[in-house]
Legacy VTK file of the C-alpha trace (Angstrom):
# vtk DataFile Version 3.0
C-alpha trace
ASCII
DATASET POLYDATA
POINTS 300 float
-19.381 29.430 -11.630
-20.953 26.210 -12.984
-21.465 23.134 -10.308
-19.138 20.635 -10.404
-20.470 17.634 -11.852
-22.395 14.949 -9.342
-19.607 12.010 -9.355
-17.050 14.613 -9.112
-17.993 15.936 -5.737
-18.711 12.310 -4.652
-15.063 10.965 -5.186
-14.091 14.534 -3.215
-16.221 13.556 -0.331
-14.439 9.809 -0.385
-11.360 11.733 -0.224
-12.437 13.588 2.743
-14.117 10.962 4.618
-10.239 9.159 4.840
-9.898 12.548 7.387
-12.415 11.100 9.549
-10.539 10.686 13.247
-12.360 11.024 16.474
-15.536 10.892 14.825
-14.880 14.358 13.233
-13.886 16.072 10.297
-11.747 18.697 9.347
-13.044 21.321 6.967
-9.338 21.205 5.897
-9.045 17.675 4.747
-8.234 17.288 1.068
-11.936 17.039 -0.825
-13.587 18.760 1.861
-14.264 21.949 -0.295
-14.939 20.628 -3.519
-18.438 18.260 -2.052
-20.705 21.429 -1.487
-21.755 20.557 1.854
-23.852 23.556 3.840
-22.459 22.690 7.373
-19.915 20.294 8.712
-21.353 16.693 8.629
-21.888 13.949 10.953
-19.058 11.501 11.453
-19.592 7.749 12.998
-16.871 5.396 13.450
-17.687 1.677 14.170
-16.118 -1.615 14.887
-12.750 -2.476 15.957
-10.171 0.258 16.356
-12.719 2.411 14.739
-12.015 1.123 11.482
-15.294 1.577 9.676
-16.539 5.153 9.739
-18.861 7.171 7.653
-20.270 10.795 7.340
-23.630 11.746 6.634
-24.520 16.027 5.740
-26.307 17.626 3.447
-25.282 20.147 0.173
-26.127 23.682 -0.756
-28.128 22.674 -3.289
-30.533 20.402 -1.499
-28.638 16.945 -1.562
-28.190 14.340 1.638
-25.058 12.765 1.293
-23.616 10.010 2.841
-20.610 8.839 2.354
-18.264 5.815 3.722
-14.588 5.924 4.295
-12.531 3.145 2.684
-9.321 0.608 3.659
-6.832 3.124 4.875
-3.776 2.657 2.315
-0.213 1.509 3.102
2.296 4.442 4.445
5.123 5.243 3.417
7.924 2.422 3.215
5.470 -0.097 3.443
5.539 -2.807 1.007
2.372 -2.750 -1.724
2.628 -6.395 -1.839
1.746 -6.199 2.127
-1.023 -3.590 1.688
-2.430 -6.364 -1.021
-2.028 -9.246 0.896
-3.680 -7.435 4.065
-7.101 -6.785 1.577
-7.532 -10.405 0.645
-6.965 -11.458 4.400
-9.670 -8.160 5.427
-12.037 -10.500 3.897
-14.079 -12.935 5.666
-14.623 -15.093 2.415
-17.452 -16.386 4.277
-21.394 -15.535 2.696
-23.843 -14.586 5.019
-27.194 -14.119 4.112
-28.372 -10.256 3.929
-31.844 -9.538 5.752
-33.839 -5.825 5.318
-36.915 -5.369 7.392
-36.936 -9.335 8.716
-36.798 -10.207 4.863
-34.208 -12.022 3.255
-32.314 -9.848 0.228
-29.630 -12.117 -0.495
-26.210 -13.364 0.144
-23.181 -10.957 0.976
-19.735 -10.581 1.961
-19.768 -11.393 5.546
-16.774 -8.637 6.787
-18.874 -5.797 5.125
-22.279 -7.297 6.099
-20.853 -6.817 9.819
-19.269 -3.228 9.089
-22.438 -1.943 7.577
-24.802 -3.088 10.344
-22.090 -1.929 12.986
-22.804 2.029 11.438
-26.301 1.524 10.375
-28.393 2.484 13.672
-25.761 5.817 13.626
-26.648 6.283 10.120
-30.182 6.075 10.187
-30.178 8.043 13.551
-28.970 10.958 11.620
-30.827 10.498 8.644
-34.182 10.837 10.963
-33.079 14.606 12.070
-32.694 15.644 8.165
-36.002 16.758 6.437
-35.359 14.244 3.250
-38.512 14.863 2.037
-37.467 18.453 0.806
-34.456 16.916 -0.982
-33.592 16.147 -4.027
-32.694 12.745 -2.981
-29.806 11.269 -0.787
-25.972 10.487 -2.353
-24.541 7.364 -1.383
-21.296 6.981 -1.892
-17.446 5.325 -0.729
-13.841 4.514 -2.241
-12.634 0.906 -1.650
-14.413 -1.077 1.480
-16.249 2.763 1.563
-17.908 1.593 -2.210
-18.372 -2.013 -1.084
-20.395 -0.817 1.280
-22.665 1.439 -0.643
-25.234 -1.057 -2.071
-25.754 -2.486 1.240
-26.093 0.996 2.584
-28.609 1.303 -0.680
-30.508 -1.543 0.478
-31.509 -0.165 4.434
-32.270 3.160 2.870
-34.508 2.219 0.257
-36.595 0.318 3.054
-36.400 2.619 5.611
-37.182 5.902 3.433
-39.206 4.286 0.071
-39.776 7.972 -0.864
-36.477 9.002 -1.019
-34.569 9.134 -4.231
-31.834 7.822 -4.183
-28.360 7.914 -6.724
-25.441 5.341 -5.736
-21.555 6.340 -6.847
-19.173 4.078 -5.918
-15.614 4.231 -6.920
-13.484 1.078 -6.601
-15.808 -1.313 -4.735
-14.298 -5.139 -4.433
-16.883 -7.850 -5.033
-19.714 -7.684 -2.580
-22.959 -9.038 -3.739
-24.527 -13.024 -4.395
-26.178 -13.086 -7.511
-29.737 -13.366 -5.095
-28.826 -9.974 -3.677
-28.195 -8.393 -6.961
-31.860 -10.131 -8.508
-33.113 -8.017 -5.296
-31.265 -4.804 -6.111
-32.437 -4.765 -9.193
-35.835 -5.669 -8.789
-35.779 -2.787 -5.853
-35.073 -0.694 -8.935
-31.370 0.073 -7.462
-29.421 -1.310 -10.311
-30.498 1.333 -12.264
-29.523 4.355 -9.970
-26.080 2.803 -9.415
-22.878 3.691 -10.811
-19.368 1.828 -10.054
-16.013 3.157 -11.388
-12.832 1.144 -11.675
-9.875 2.294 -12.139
-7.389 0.990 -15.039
-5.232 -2.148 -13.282
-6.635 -1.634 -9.588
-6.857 -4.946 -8.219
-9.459 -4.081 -5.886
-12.739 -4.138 -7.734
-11.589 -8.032 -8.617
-11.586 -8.865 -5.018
-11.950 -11.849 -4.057
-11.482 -14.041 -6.981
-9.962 -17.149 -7.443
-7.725 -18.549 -9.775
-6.871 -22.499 -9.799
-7.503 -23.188 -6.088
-5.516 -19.702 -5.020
-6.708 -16.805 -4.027
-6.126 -14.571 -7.145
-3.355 -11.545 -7.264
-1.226 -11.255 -3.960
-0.932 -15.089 -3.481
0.124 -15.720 -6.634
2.774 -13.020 -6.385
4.098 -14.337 -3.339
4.463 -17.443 -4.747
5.723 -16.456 -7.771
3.075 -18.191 -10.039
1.887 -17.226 -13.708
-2.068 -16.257 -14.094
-3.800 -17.339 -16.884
-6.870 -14.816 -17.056
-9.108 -17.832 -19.225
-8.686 -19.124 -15.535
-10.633 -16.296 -13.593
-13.405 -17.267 -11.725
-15.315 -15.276 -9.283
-15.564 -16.561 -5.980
-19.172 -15.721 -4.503
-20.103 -12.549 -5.586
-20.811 -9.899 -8.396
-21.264 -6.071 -8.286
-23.820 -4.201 -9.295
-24.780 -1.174 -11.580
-23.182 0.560 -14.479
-19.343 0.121 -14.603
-16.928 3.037 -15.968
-13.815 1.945 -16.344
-11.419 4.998 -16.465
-8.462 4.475 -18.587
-5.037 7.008 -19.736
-4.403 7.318 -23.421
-0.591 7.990 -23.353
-1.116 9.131 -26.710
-3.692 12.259 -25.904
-2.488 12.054 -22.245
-6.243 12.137 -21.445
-8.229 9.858 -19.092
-11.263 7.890 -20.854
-14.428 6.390 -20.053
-15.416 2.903 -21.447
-18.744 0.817 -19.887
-19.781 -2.166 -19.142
-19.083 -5.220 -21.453
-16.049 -3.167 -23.200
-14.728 -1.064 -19.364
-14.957 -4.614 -18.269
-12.774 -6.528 -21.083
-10.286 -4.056 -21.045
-9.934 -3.652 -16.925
-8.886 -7.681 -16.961
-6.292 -7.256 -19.816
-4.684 -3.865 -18.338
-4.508 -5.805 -15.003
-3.232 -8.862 -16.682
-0.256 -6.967 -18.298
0.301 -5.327 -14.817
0.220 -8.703 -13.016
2.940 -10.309 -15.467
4.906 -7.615 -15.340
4.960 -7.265 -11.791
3.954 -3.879 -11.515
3.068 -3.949 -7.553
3.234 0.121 -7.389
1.345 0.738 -10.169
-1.503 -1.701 -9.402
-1.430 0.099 -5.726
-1.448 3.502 -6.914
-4.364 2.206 -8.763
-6.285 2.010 -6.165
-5.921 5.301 -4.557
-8.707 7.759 -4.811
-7.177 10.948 -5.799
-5.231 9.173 -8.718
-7.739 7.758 -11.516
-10.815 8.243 -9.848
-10.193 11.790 -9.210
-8.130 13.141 -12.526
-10.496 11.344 -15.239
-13.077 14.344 -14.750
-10.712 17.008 -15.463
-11.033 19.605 -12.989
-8.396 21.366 -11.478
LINES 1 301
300 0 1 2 3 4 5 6 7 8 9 10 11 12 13 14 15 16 17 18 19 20 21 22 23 24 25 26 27 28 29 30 31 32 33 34 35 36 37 38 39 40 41 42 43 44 45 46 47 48 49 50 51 52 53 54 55 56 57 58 59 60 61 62 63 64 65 66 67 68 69 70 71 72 73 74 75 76 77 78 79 80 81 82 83 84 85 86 87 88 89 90 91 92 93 94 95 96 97 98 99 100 101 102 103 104 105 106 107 108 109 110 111 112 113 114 115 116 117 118 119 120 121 122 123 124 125 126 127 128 129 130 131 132 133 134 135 136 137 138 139 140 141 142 143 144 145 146 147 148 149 150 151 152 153 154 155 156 157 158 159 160 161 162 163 164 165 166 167 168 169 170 171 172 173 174 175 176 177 178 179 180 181 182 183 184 185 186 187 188 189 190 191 192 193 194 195 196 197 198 199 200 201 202 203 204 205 206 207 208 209 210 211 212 213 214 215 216 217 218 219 220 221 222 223 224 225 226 227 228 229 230 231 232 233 234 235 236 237 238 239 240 241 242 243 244 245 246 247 248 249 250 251 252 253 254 255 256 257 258 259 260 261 262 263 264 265 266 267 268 269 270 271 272 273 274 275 276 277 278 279 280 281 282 283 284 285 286 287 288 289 290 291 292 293 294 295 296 297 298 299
């Protein structure tokens, strides 16, 4: 039987890593199965109420993986305009600069600056006990705050084990990175071995934006005000890497694939339509990581 592809097992493993509880894992957990992993891995859990965790193992065909958990979503009953409004106020909307090895790399988002520096010593801990010099490279990937937190993950790694290759996956990731940490990324040559995909109208990846003095999506549902997408502006940061945007042809009733310039046009008018038609559930289900993220590659 062939190997599932790469980003395949990676969205599995972002599935699986919202079964983290008690700093462990079961082998149970939906995704578990389909990542490859040789032996259970090892879970972390950080910050308040243990609300940022991670696990870091290593695949039966010579991969490290590590790979964050994301926002845990709304439960059943629960309004999605709630679930919405609680992202925007997870957000610190405060930069703060980013430093690797007592050098500056830039400007972040301060709430997952503080998240990734709260699992980093666990991370790295781990990392030390695996042999990642007879890897392939490591896999860093996360769903939602999990995929925000990947290129600051990217960005201790590179530092801490220059010899390690390293490929970035991150599905759904809001806007993390000041235009000085993304100059840095790139220049680390990280740009290059990063992928981001976004899902057709999740709100998510747009996070935080603003539009005319409010804070853009749940506010101005609440409120009951129109967008005007000519309006958009980003707040303080960007992302970074190669965007797929994933998107269902009701025609073929088949999931596509569209980059960059033309993933990224289309992602603001598909959440534009959803926004005016105040779609709430379908810009939620968006979001989640066994929708989209998981049926575009066609496996079973």
């Amino acid at each position: 039987m062939p190997t599932p592809p790469r980003d395949y097992r990676l969205i599995n493993a972002c599935i699986a890593a919202y079964g983290i509880a008690g700093g462990t894992l079961d082998p149970k957990t939906p995704g578990y199965d389909k990542i490859g992993l040789k032996a259970p891995p090892k879970c972390f859990v950080a910050g308040d109420q243990a609300i940022d965790a991670c696990f870091v193992g290593e695949t039966t065909d010579d991969w490290a993986v590590l790979a964050f958990r994301g926002t845990l979503p709304p439960g059943p009953g629960k309004d999605p305009l709630d679930w919405i409004l609680d992202w925007l106020q997870d957000f610190q909307i405060g930069p703060v600069p980013w430093t690797v090895n007592g050098k500056q790399f830039g400007i972040v988002e301060g709430g997952f600056a503080r998240a990734m520096l709260a699992l980093w010593p666990s991370i790295k801990g781990e990392l030390d006990k695996i042999d990642l010099n007879s890897k392939k490279g490591l896999w860093i990937t996360g769903h939602s705050k999990g995929g925000s937190l990947t290129g600051l993950a990217a960005s201790l790694v590179r530092a801490a084990y220059p010899k390690t290759a390293l490929q970035i996956v991150a599905f759904a990731p809001a806007l993390t990175y000041g235009q000085d940490f993304k100059t840095t990324y790139y220049a680390e040559g990280l740009g290059n071995a990063t992928v981001r995909y976004q899902n057709e109208c999740d709100i998510v990846p747009f996070l935080p934006l603003i539009l005319s003095g409010a804070a853009f999506g749940a506010v101005l549902w609440a409120f009951g005000k129109t967008p005007h997408l000519d309006q958009i502006k980003l707040l303080e940061y960007d992302a970074v890497g190669t965007l797929n945007y994933i998107n269902f042809d009701e025609a073929s009733k088949r999931y596509n694939i569209e980059q960059d310039a033309v993933g990224q046009a289309a992602s603001v008018e598909a959440l534009g339509a959803a926004i005016l038609g105040r779609r709430f559930d379908t810009i939620v289900s968006a979001h989640s990581g066994s929708g989209g993220y998981l049926k575009c590659f066609g496996i079973p």
